[in-house]
C-alpha positions in Angstrom: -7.4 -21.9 -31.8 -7.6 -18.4 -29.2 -8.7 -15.5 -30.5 -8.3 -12.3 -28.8 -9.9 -8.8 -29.3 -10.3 -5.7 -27.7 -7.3 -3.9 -26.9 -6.4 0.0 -27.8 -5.4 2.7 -26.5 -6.7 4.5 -23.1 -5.3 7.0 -21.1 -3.8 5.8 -17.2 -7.0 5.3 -15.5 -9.4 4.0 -17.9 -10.6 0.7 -18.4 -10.0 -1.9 -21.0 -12.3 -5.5 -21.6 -10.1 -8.1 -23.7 -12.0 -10.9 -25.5 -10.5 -14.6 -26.0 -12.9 -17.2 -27.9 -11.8 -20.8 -28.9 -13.0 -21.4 -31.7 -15.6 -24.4 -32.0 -14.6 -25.8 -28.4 -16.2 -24.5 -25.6 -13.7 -22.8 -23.3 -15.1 -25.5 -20.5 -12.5 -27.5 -21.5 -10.1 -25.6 -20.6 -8.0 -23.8 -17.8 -7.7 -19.8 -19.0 -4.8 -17.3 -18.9 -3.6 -14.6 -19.4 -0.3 -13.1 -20.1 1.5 -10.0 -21.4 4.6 -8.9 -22.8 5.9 -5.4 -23.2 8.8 -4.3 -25.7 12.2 -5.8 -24.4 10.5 -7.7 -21.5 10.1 -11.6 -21.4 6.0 -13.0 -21.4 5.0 -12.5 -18.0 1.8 -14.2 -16.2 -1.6 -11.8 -15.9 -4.1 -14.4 -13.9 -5.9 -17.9 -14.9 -9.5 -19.1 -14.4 -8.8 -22.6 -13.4 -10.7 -25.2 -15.2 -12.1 -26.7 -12.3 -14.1 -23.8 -10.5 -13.8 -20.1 -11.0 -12.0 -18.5 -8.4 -9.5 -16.4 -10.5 -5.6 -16.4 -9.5 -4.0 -12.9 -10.3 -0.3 -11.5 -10.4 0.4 -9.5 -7.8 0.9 -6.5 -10.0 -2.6 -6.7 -11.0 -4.7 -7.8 -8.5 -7.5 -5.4 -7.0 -7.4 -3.9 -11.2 -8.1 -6.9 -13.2 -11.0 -9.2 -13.6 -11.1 -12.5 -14.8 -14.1 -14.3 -16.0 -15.4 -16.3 -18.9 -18.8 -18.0 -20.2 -18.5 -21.2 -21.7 -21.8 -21.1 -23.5 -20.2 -18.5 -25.5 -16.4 -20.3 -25.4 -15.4 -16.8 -24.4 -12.8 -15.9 -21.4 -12.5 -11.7 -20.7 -10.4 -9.7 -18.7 -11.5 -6.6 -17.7 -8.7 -4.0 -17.0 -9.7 -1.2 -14.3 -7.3 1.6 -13.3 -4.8 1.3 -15.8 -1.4 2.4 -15.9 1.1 3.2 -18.3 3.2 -0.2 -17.0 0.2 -2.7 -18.3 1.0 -1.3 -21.6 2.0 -4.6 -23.2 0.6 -7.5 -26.1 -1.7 -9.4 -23.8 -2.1 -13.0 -24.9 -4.8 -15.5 -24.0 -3.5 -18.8 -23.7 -5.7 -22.6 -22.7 -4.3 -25.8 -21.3 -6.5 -28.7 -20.7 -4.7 -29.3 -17.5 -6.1 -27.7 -14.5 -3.8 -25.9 -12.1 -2.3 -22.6 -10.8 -0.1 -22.6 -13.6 2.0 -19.2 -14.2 4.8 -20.3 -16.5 4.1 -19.4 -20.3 5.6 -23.6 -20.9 2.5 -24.8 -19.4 0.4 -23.8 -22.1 0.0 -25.9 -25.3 -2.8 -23.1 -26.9 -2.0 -19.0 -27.7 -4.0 -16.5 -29.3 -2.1 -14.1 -31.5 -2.1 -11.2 -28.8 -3.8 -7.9 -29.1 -2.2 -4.7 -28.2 -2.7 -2.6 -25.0 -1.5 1.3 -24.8 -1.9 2.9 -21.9 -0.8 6.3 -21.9 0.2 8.7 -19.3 
């Protein structure tokens, strides 16, 4: 069970910090992602913290903006959004898998959060 919090609204070049908990497991467990999907657009892959170190992997369309991280004590995973721009405006969704990887297709997770909404304006 993903929870995720912290989206809005922000003007193009603000910042953004989304939250994702599990919910009585310890994110540990777990390779963490992120995705997004804008009105009309299919789900498309943010970046993952693998399970088995923490060197990020990032979309190209994000890289250098986004930051991925998490703290297992607090079975939380964030992504901090720098720079924003009225394309990230999307439903961003935090999605686990216990199987480690650089995994990018939205099939290769078995756990989603609900989403939280993201409006960047211009």
């Amino acid at each position: 069970h993903l929870v995720e919090s912290g989206g809005g609204l922000v003007q193009a070049g603000g910042s953004l910090r989304l939250t994702c908990t599990t919910a009585g497991v310890s994110t540990g467990w777990f390779a963490m992602a992120w995705f997004r999907q804008a009105p009309g657009k299919e789900r498309e892959f943010v970046g993952l913290v693998p399970r088995s170190g923490n060197i990020p992997y990032y979309a190209d369309s994000v890289k250098g903006r986004f930051t991925l991280s998490r703290d297992n004590a607090k079975k939380t995973a964030y992504l901090q959004m720098n720079n924003l721009k009225p394309e990230d405006t999307a439903q961003y969704y935090c999605a686990a898998d216990l199987w480690d990887g650089i995994k990018t297709a939205e099939t290769e997770y078995d756990y989603w959060g609900q989403g939280t909404q993201v409006t960047v304006s211009s």
